[in-house]
C-alpha positions as CSV (number, residue, x, y, z in Angstrom):
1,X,31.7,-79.4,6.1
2,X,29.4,-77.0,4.6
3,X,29.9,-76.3,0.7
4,X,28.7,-72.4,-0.2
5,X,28.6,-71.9,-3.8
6,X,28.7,-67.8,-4.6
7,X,25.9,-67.0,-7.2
8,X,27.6,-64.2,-8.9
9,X,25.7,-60.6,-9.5
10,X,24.3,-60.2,-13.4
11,X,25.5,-56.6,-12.7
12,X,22.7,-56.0,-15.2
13,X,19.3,-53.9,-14.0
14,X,16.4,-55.6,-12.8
15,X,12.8,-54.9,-13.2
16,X,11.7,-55.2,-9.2
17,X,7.8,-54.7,-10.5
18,X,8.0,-57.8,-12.6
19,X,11.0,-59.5,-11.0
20,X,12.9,-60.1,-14.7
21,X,15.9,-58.8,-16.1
22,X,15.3,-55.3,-18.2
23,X,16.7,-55.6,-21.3
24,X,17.9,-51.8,-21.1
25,X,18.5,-49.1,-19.0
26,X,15.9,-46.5,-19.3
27,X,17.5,-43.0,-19.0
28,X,16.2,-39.8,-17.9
29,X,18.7,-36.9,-18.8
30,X,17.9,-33.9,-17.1
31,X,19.2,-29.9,-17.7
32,X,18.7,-26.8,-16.5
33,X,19.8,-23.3,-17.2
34,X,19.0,-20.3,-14.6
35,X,17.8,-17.8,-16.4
36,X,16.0,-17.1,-19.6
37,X,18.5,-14.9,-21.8
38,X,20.0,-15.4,-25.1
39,X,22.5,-17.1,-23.9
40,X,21.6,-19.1,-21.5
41,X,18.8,-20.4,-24.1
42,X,21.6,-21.4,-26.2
43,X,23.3,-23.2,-23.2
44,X,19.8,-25.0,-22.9
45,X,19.5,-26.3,-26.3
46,X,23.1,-27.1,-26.6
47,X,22.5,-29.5,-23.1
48,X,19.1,-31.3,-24.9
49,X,21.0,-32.1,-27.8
50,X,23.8,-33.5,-26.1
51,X,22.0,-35.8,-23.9
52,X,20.3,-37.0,-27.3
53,X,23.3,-38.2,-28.6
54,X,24.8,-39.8,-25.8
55,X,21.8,-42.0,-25.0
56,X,22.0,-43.1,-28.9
57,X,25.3,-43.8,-29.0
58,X,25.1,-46.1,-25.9
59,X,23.4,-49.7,-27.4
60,X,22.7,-50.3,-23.8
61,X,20.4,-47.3,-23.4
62,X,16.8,-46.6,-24.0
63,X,15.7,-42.5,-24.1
64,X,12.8,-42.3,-21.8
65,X,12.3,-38.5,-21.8
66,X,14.4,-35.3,-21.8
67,X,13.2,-33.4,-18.6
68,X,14.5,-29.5,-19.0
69,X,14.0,-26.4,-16.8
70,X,14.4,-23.2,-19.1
71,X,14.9,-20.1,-17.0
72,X,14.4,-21.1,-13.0
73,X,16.7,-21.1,-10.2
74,X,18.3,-24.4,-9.3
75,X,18.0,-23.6,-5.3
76,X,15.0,-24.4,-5.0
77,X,13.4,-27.8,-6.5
78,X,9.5,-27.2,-5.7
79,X,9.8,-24.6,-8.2
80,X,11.0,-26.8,-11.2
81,X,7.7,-28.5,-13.2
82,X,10.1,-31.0,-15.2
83,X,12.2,-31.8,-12.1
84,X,9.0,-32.7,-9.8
85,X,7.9,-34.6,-13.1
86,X,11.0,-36.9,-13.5
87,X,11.2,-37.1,-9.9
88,X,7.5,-38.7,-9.8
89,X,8.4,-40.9,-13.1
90,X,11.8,-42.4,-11.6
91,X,9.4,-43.2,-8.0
92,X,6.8,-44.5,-10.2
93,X,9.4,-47.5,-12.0
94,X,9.7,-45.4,-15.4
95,X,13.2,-44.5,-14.9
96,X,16.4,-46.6,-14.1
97,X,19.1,-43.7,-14.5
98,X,19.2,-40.0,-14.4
99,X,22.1,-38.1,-16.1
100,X,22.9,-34.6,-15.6
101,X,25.9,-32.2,-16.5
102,X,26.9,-31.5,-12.6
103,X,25.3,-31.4,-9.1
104,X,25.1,-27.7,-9.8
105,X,22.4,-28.1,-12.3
106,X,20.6,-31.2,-10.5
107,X,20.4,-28.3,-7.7
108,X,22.3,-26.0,-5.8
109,X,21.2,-27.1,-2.3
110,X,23.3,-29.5,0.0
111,X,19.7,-30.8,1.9
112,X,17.8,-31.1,-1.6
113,X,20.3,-32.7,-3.3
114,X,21.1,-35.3,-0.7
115,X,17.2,-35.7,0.3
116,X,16.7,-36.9,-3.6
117,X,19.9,-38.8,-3.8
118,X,18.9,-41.0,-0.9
119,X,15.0,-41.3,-2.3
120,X,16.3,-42.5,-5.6
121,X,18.5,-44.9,-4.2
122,X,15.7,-46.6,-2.5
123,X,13.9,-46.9,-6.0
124,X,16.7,-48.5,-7.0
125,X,17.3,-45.5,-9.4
126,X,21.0,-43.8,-10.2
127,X,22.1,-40.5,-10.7
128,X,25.4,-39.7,-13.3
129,X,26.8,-36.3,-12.5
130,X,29.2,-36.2,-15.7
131,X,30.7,-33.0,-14.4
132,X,32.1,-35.2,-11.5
133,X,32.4,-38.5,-12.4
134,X,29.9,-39.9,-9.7
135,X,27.6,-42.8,-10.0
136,X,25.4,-42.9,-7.1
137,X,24.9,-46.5,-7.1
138,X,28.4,-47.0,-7.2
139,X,29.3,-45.1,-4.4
140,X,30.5,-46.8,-1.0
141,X,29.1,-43.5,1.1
142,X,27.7,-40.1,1.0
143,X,31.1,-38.5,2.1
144,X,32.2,-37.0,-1.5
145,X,28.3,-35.8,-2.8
146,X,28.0,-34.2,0.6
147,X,31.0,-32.1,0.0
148,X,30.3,-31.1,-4.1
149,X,26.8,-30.0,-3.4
150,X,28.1,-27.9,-0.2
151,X,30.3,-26.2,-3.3
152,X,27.6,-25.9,-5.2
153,X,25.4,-24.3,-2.3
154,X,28.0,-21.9,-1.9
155,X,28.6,-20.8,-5.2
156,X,24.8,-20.3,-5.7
157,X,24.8,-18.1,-2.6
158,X,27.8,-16.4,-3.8
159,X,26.2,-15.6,-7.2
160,X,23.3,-14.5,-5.0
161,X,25.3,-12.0,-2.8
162,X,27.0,-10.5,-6.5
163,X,23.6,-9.9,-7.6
164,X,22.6,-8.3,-4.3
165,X,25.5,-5.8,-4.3
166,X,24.7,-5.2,-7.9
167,X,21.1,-4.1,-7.1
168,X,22.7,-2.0,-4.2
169,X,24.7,-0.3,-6.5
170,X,21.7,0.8,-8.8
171,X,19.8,1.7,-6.3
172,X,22.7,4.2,-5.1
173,X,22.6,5.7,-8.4
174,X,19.2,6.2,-8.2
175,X,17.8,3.4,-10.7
176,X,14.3,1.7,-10.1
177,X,14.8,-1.9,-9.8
178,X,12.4,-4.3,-9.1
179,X,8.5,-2.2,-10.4
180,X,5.7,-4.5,-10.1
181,X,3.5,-2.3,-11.5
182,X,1.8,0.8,-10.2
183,X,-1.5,1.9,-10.0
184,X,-1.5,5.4,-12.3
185,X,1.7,5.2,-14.0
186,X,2.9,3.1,-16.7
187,X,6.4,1.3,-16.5
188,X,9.0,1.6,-19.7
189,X,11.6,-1.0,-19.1
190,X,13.7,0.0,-22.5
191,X,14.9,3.4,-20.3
192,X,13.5,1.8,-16.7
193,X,11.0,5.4,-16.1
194,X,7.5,5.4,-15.0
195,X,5.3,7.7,-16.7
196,X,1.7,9.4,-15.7
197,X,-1.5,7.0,-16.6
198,X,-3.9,10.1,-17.0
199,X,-7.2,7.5,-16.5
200,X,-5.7,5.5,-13.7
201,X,-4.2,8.8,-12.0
202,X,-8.0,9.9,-12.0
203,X,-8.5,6.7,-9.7
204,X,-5.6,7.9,-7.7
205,X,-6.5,11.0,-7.2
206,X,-10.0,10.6,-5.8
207,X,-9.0,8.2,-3.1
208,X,-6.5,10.6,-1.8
209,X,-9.2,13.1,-1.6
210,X,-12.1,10.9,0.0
211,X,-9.5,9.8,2.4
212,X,-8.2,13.9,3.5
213,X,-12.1,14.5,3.8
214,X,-11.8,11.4,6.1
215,X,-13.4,8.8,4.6
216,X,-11.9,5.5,5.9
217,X,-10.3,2.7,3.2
218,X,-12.8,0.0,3.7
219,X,-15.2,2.8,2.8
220,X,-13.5,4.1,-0.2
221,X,-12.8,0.3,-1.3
222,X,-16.6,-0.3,-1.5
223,X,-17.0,3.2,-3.4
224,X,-14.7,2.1,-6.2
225,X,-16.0,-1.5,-6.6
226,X,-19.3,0.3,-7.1
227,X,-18.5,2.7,-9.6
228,X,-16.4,-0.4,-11.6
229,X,-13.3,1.3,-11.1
230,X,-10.4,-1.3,-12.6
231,X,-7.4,-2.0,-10.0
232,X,-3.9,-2.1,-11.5
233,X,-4.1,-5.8,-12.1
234,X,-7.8,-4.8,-13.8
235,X,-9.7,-6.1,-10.8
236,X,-13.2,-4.7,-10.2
237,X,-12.9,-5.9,-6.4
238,X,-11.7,-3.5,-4.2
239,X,-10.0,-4.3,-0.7
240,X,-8.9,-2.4,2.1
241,X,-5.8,-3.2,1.9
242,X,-5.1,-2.1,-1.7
243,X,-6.7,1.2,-1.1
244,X,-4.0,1.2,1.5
245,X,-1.2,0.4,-0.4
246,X,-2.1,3.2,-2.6
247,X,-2.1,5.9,-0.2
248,X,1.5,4.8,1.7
249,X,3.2,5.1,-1.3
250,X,5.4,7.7,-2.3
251,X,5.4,7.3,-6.0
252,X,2.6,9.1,-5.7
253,X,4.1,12.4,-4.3
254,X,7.2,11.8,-7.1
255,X,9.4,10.1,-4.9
256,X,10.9,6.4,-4.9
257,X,12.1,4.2,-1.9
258,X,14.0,1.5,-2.7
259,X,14.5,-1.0,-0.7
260,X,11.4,-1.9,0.7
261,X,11.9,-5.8,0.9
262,X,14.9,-7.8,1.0
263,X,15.6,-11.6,0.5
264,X,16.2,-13.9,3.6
265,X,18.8,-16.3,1.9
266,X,19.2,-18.0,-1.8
267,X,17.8,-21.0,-1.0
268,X,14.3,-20.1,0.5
269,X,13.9,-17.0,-1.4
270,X,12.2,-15.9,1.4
271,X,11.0,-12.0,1.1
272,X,10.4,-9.8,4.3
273,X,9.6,-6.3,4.6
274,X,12.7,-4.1,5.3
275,X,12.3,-2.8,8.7
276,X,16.1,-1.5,9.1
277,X,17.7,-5.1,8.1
278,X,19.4,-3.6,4.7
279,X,20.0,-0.5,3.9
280,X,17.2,1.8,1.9
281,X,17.4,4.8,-0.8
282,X,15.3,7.6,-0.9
283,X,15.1,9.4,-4.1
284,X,13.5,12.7,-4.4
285,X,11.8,14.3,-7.4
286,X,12.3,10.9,-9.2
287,X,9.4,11.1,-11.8
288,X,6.3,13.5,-11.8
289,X,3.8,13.4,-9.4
290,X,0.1,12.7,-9.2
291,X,-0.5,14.0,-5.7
292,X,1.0,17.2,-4.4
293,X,3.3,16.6,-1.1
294,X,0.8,18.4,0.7
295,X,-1.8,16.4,0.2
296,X,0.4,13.3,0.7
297,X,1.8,14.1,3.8
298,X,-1.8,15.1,5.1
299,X,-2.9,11.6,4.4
300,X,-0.1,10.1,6.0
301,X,-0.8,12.3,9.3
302,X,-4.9,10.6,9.2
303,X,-3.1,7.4,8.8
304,X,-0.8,8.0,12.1
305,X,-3.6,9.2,13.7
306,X,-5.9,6.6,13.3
307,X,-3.2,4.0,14.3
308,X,-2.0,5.7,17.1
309,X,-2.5,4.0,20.3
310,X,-3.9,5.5,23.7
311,X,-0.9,5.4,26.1
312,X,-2.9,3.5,28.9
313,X,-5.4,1.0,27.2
314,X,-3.5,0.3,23.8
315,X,-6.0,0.7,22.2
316,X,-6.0,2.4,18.7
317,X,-7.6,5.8,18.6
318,X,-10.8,6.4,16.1
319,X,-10.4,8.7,13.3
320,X,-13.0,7.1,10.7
321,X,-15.8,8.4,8.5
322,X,-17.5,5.2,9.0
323,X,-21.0,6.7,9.1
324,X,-22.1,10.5,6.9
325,X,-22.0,12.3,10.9
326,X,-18.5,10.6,11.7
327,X,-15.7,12.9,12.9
328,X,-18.3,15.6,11.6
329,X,-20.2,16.5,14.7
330,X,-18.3,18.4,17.6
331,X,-19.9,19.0,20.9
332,X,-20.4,23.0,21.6
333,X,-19.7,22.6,25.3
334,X,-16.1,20.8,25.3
335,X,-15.2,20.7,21.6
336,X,-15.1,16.4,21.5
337,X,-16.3,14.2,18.6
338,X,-19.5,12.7,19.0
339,X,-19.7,9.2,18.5
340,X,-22.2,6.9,17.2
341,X,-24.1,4.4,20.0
342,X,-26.9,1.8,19.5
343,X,-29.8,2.5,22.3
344,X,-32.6,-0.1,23.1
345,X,-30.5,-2.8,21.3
346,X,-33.3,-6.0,20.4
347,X,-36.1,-3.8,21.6
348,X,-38.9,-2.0,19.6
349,X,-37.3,1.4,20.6
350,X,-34.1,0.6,18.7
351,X,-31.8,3.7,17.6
352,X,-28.6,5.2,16.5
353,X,-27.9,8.5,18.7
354,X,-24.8,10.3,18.7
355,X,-23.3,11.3,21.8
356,X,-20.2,13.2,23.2
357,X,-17.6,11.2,23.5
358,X,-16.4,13.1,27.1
359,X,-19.5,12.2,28.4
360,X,-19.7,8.8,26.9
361,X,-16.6,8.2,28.7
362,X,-16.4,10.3,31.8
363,X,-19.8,10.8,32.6
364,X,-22.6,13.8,33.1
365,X,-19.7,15.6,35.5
366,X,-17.5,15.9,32.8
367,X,-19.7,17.4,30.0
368,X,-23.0,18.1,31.9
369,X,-25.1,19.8,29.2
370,X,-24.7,17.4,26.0
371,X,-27.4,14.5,25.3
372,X,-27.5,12.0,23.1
373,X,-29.6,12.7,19.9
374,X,-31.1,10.5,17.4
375,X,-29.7,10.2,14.0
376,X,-33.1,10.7,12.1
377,X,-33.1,14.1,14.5
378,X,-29.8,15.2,12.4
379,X,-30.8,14.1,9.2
380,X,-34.2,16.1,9.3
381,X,-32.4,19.0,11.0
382,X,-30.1,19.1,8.1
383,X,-32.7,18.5,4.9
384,X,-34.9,21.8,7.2
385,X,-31.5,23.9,7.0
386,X,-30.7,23.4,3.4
387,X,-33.8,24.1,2.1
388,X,-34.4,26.8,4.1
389,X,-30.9,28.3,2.8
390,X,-31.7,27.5,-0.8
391,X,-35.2,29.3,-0.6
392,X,-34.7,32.0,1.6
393,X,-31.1,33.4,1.5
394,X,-30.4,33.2,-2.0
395,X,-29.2,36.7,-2.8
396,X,-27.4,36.4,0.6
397,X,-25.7,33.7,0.3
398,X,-24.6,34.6,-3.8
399,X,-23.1,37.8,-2.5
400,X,-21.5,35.9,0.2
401,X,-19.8,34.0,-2.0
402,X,-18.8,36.2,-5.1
403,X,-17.2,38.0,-1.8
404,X,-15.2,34.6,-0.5
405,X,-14.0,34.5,-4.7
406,X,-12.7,37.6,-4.9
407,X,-11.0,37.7,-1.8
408,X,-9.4,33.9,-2.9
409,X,-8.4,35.8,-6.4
410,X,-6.4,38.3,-5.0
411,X,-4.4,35.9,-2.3
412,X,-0.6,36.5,-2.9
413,X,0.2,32.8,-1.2
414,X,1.1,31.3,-4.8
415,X,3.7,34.7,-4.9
416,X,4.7,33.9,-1.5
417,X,5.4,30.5,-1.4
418,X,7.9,31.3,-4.7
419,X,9.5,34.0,-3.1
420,X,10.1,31.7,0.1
421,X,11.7,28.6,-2.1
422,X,13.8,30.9,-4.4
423,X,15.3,32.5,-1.4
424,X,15.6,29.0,0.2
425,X,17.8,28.0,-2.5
426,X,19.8,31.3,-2.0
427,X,20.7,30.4,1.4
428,X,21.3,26.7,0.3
429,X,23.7,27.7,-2.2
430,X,25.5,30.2,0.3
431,X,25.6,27.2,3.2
432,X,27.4,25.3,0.4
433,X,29.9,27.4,-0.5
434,X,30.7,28.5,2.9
435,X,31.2,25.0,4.1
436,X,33.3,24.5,0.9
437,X,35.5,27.7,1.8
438,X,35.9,25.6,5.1
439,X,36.9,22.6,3.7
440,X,39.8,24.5,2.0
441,X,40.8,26.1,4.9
442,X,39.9,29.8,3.1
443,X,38.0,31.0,6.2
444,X,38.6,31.4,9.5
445,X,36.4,28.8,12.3
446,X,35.0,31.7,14.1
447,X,34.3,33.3,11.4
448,X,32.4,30.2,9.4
449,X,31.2,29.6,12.8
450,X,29.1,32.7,13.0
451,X,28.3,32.8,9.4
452,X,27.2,29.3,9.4
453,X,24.9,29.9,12.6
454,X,23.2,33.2,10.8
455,X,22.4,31.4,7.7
456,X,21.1,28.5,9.4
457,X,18.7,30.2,11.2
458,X,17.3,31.9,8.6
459,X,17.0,28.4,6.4
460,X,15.0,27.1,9.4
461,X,13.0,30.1,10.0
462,X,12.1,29.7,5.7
463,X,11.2,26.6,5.9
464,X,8.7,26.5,8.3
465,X,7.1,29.6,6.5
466,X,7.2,27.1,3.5
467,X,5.5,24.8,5.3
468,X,2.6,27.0,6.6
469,X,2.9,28.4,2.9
470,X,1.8,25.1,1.4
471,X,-0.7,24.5,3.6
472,X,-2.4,27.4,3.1
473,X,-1.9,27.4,-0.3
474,X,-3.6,23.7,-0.2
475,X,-6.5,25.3,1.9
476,X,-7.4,27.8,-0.8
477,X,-7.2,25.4,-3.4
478,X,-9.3,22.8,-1.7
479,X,-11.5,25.4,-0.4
480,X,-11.9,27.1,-4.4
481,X,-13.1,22.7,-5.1
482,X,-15.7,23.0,-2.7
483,X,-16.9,26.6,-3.1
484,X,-17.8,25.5,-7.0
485,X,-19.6,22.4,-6.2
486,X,-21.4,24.4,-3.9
487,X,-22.6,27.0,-5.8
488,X,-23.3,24.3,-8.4
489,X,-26.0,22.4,-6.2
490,X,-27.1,25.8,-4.6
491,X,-27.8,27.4,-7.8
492,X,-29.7,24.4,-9.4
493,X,-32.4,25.5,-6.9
494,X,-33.6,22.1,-5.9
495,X,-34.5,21.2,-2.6
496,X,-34.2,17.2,-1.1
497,X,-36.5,15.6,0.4
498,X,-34.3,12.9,1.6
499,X,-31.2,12.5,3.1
500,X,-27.8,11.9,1.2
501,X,-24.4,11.5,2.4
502,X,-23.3,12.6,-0.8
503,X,-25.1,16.2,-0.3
504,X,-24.1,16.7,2.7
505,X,-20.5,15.9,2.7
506,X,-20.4,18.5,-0.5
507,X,-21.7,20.8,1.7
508,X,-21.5,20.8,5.2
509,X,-17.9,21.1,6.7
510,X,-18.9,20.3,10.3
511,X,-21.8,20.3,12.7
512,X,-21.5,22.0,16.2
513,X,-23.7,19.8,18.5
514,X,-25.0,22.1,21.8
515,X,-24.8,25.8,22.5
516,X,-26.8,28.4,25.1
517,X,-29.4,30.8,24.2
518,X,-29.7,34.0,24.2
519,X,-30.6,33.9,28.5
520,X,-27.5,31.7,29.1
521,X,-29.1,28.6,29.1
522,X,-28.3,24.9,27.6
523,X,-29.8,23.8,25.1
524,X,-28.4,20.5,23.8
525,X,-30.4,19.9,20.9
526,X,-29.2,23.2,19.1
527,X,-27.3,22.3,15.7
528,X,-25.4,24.4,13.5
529,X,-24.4,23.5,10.4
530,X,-21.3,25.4,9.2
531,X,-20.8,25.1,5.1
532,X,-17.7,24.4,3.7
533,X,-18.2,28.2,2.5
534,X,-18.4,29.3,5.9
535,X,-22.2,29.6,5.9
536,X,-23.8,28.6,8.8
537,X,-27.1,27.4,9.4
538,X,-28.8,26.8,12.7
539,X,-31.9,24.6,13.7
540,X,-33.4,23.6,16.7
541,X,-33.8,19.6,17.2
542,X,-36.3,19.8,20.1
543,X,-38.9,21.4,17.1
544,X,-38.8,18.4,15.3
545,X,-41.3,15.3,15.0
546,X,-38.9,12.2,16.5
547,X,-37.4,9.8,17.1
548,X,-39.4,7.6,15.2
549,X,-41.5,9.5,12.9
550,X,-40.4,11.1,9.7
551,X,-40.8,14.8,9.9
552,X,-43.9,16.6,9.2
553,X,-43.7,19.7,7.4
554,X,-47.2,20.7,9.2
555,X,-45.9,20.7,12.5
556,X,-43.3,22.3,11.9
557,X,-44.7,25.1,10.1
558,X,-47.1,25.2,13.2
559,X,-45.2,25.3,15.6
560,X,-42.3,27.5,13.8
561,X,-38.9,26.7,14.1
562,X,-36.6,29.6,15.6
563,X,-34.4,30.6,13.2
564,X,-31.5,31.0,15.9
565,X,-28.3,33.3,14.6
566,X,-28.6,32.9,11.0
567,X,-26.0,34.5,9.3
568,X,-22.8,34.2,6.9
569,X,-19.5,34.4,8.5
């Protein structure tokens, strides 16, 4: 019979890299806390001091390391630098046992926890959960930690759904919560208010403007990383997308949404944009303004447009100031935008011509008397019509415009507009109490009925006059702008040589592209260039020296340009 003799267990830990008994156990304690207040610090310190103590007092025990987390969320363990460090030290046969207060603060997700657990256990490395009582190399089975770390998932995601309804609450009341910082304002968090950054708001301010006079934001993003202008973060590098982000967001009008993102779950963190998931707060008049609502809401109309879609092709619609003639030029024989097209593409005849965009699309039927005309054409057209104005219709044009002054001076739409809001609020207030009579039972329902319906009307009828109020009132202001920068560069009584987009953006307001003469016939290559005053201008591209020649003053002056219907309207 066969004699078995048992060879009993040291219980003692065993080096597996050099196969010999270690003398003693090499511990790891490890402690968190979540966030990084007073006293949770103190909670922190009070943890690292403990687990000094207990390894001293155990002869059997050698201090490796202390591996602490100050201020980080247990829920998710790619996050925490110490954790990932000990983690890598217990794999790498530095570590025979890691002690902890509870499964809690070793983390607060079931997967994690278990997914570590088992990796340890392979390594040959325990884990002590004081809090507990649980070794994991003593354990007969998974059962027990499965369950404790489930608690401690759902106690993290119920301390994640108090926090939530917290942040709800503020944000009901009205309170900013979560400001990452703002381009033009400058964040307070002693009373949690944003005030006016008079140097950034500049920045602000003149990307609004470039994008109303319909530049597009890749545009305006090269502008500002060529003039050095600093980005919030202090960024010299302009994207589109930040220029953007600037001009969807309503701080800049005064108003705050809250709201805008939510998170997913505790345990990913995961942050997604808000499209009707959670509820959102809109607060009006919540700090001062850098842009005026008018202005804001005009931008946001570009925006739509340019990201509407057509209803058969779905394809988004162009509204862009791509190129100095974009959304500039309209045809004079159906009113569409020309566009810009490449001709002779890879030939010696290369160039740009712009060309209506019915008869780019629908053929000679649909806008018979338009052509396509070359880009140096326009250019030379407009240098001939500028310094033709500056030289020749000076008086003209200074009368014209001390006229346009005094008739902006004496506009009562400022008045208006008051008048309009004060009695706004009148009929507000009256709605109020009239519903609150109502309430109370004071009035009779056909009675409020009637009422109701008479003041409402009137409200409506107001504020749509507001509305074409403002805009006017925006007009005149925008249009006072452009009148001084106008008589600026008209009075300085230079003449260019050369084209600029600059120039003629100051200046010109839009081109009309085609018209008939004085007989009733076409002619396609008549261009008039209406000022932002109002001034128009008219030249006649078939006169000039093109397409591939610059234009020569002697030919012109032989030939002699007509000077068709030049005069200020």
């Amino acid at each position: 019979m066969k004699k078995v003799q048992v060879i009993e267990a040291t219980k003692n830990k065993i080096n597996r890299g050099k196969q010999k008994e270690a003398s003693l156990m090499r511990v790891a304690p490890y402690c968190r806390v979540s966030t990084d207040s007073e006293e949770q610090l103190l909670s922190y310190n009070s943890q690292v001091q403990h687990y000094k103590n207990l390894v001293e007092s155990k002869s059997g025990w050698e201090l490796v390391d202390i591996y602490a987390d100050e201020g980080i969320s247990g829920t998710q363990t790619a996050n925490r630098a110490e954790f990932q460090r000990m983690i890598n030290d217990a794999i790498d046969g530095k570590i025979d046992i890691i002690i902890t207060k509870s499964i809690s603060r070793f983390a607060r997700n079931t997967v994690d926890t278990l997914k570590y657990v088992r990796l340890l256990k392979e390594k040959n490395v325990g884990i002590i959960f004081e809090k507990e009582n649980i070794d994991t190399m003593s354990m007969n089975g998974e059962l027990l930690l499965t369950i404790l770390s489930s608690l401690a998932q759902q106690e993290s995601e119920s301390i994640s759904a108090n926090v939530k309804m917290g942040i709800k609450m503020k944000m009901k009341r009205g309170e900013m919560t979560g400001f990452n910082g703002c381009l033009g304002y400058d964040y307070h968090p002693e009373d949690k208010t944003i005030t006016v950054n008079e140097e950034e708001a500049e920045i602000v301010k003149y990307i609004f403007q470039r994008y109303i006079d319909g530049i597009g934001c890749s545009v305006i993003a090269k502008e500002l990383t060529a003039m050095g202008a600093k980005t919030k973060r202090g960024s010299t590098t302009w994207g589109e997308s930040t220029v953007r982000g600037i001009i969807k967001n309503e701080k800049y009008k005064g108003d705050l949404l809250l709201g805008k993102t939510y998170t997913v779950d505790p345990i990913s963190h995961r942050r997604l944009d808000n499209l009707g998931e959670e509820d959102q707060y809109y607060v009006s008049n919540h700090h001062e303004p850098i842009i005026s609502a008018e202005v804001f809401e005009k931008a946001q109309q570009i925006m739509k447009m340019r990201g509407r879609k057509s209803p058969t092709k779905g394809k988004r619609q162009k509204y862009s100031r791509k190129y100095a003639f974009s959304s500039k030029i309209k045809c004079g024989y159906c009113g569409a935008s020309l566009t810009r097209r490449k001709w002779h593409s890879g030939t010696d005849h290369e160039k740009y011509v712009w060309q209506c965009m019915t008869f780019s699309k629908h053929g000679r039927q649909a806008c018979e008397h338009s052509k396509g005309l070359d880009e140096k054409i326009i250019e030379e057209a407009y240098i001939r019509a500028y310094n033709y104005m500056v030289e020749n219709n000076r008086e003209v044009i200074n009368e014209f415009i001390d006229n346009l002054d005094q008739t902006l001076a004496t506009t009562t739409t400022s008045k208006d507009l008051k008048e309009v809001k004060k009695r706004i609020q009148e009929l507000e207030s009256e709605i109020k109490n009239l519903v609150d009579l109502k309430i109370k039972n004071i009035i009779d329902e056909n009675i409020y009925s009637e009422k109701y319906s008479i003041l409402k009307e009137e409200l409506d009828g107001l504020k749509e006059e507001q509305k074409d109020y403002e805009t006017k009132l925006y007009d005149e202001k925008t249009l006072k702008k452009r009148i001084e920068i106008f008589r600026k560069r008209f009075n300085s009584e230079e003449k260019i040589s050369t084209f600029s987009r600059k120039t003629f953006e100051e200046m010109v307001d839009h081109i009309v592209m085609g018209d008939f003469d004085e007989n009733g016939e076409p002619n396609p290559y008549k261009m008039t260039f209406v000022f932002h005053t109002g001034w128009k201008e008219v030249e006649d591209g078939k006169k000039f020296k093109a397409p591939t020649g610059a234009y020569s003053n002697k030919a012109h002056d032989t030939c002699g340009v007509c000077r068709l219907d030049v005069k200020g309207e």
